[in-house]
Every structure is written in structure tokens, then in C-alpha cells.
ZALO-957922 format. One line per 5 residues: number of its first residue (from 1); their letters; for each residue z, x, y of C-alpha. Coordinates in steps of 0.05 Angstrom, whole numbers, plus 32768, in hexadecimal, padded with zeros to 4 digits. Layout:
% ZALO-957922
NUM	A	Z:X:Y  ...
//
This chain:
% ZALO-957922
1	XXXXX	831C:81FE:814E  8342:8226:8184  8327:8200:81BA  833E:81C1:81A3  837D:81CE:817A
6	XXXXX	838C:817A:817E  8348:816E:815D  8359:819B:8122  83A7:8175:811A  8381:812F:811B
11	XXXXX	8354:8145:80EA  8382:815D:80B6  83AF:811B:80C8  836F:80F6:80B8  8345:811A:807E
16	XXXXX	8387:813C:8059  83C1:810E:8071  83E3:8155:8082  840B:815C:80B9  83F1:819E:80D2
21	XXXXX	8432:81B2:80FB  844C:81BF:80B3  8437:8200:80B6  846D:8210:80E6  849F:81F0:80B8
26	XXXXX	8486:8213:807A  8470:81D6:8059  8423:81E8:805C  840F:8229:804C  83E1:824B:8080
31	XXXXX	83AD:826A:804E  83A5:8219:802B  839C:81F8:807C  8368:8236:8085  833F:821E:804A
36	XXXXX	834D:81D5:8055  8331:81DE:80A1  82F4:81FE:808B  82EE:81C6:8055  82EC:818C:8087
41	XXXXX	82B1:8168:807F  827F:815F:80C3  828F:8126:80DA  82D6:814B:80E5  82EE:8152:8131
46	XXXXX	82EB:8193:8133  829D:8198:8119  828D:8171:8155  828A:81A4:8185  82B3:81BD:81C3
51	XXXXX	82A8:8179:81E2  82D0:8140:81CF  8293:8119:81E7  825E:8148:81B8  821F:812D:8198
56	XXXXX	8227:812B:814D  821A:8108:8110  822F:80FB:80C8  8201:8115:8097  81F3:80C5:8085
61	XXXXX	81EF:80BB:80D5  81B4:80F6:80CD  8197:80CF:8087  818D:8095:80AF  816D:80B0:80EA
66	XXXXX	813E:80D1:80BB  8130:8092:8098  8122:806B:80D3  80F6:80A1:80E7  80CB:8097:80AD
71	XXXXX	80D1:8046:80B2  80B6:8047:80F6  8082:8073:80E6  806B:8044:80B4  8078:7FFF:80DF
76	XXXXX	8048:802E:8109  8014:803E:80DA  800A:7FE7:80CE  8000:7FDE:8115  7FC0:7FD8:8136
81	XXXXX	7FD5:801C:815F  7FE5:8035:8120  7F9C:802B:8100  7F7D:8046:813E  7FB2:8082:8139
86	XXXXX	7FC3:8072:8181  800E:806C:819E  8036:8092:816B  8082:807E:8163  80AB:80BA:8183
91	XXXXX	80DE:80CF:8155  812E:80C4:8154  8143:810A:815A  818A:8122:8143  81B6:813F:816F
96	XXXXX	819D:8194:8162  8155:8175:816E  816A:8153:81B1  8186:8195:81C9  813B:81AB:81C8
101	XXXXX	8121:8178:81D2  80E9:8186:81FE  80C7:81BF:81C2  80E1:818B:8186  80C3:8153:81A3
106	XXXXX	8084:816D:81B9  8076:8191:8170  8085:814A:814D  8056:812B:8172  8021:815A:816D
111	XXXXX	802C:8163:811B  802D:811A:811C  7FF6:810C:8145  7FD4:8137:811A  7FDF:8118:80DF
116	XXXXX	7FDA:80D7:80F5  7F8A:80F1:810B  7F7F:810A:80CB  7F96:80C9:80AE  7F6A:80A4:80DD
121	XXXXX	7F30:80D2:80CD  7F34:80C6:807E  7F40:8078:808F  7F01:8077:80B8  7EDA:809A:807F
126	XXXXX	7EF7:806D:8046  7ED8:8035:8071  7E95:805B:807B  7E94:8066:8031  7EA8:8021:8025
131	XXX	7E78:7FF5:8052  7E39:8021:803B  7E48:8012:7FF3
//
């Protein structure tokens, strides 16, 4: 909030319609903007990061990420890659998971890959059951 003093006015113009120059006027009381700024919600300015320019996301930015996620995996799994378990959809990552990327990414895969084997395995032997019967 230091860094970026600006970001922390235009939130409290925007979230709280408080001007936050008040303070200096004595029409905002400095303990109620302390618990107001710690308040603001994450899509705030200020819980954006140093950079004007910062990855983030809502928490409904982060929902739908997720949710696509899942869809893809499941566009994926009614393919004929998907059947073989072959070609698995890399997933969206949000912006903490694209700082590490490289160990996220590579443990998705593998836990999906995994499952997706296992998945393949009890497919194959639901058929084997299935065509001897």
C-alpha cells in the first residue's frame, strides 16, 4: 500500500466512495480508513501487487478458470485421445501457479496422466469383462 499510495486513493474512491485525503481534513478517521483498507476486497488495486501491470484475478475470474479446467478435461475424456488416454489437455493455471510454472505444470500432468491411465486401465477391463460375457 506504500508503494502505490494512488492505488490505495482510487480504491477507496471506487469501493467506499471516500475521498481518502479526508483524513488530512479530519473528515475520515484514520483507525476507520485502516480497517476499511484491509477490508478491500481482491480485486482492489492495491491487492494487485507492486506492478500496475500484475497478474491477478477475482475470486470468480479463479472459479472460472477452475471450471474450464474440469470442462476441458471432460471435452477430453470424449475424444478419441481421450479413450486411448493419449494427449491430455494442459491446464489453465492461475496466476500463483504460473509463477511456478515449470514444478505446477509438470505435477498436473503427471497426477493427471496418472489418472487418466488408471481410467484407461479400468475402461480396458470393463471391455474385457464385457466382450467375454
Amino acid at each position: 500500500m506504500r508503494a502505490h499510495p494512488e492505488a490505495l486513493e482510487a480504491d477507496f474512491q471506487e469501493f467506499y466512495g471516500l475521498d481518502l485525503s479526508g483524513i488530512y481534513r479530519g473528515e475520515l478517521d484514520l483507525f476507520r480508513a485502516a480497517r476499511l483498507a484491509e477490508k478491500l476486497p481482491p480485486g482492489a488495486r492495491v491487492r494487485r501487487g507492486d506492478s500496475i501491470n500484475a497478474v491477478w484475478m477475482t475470486y470468480e475470474e479463479q472459479i472460472l478458470t477452475l471450471a474450464l479446467n474440469v470442462l476441458r478435461v471432460i471435452a477430453w475424456q470424449n475424444t478419441k485421445a481421450g479413450h486411448e488416454g493419449k494427449d491430455f489437455p494442459e491446464p489453465l493455471l492461475l496466476p500463483e501457479q504460473a509463477e511456478k510454472r515449470g514444478e505446477v505444470a509438470q505435477a498436473n500432468t503427471a497426477k493427471a496422466k496418472a489418472l487418466a491411465a488408471r481410467l484407461e486401465a479400468r475402461r480396458r477391463a470393463a471391455a474385457g469383462e464385457e466382450g467375454d460375457g
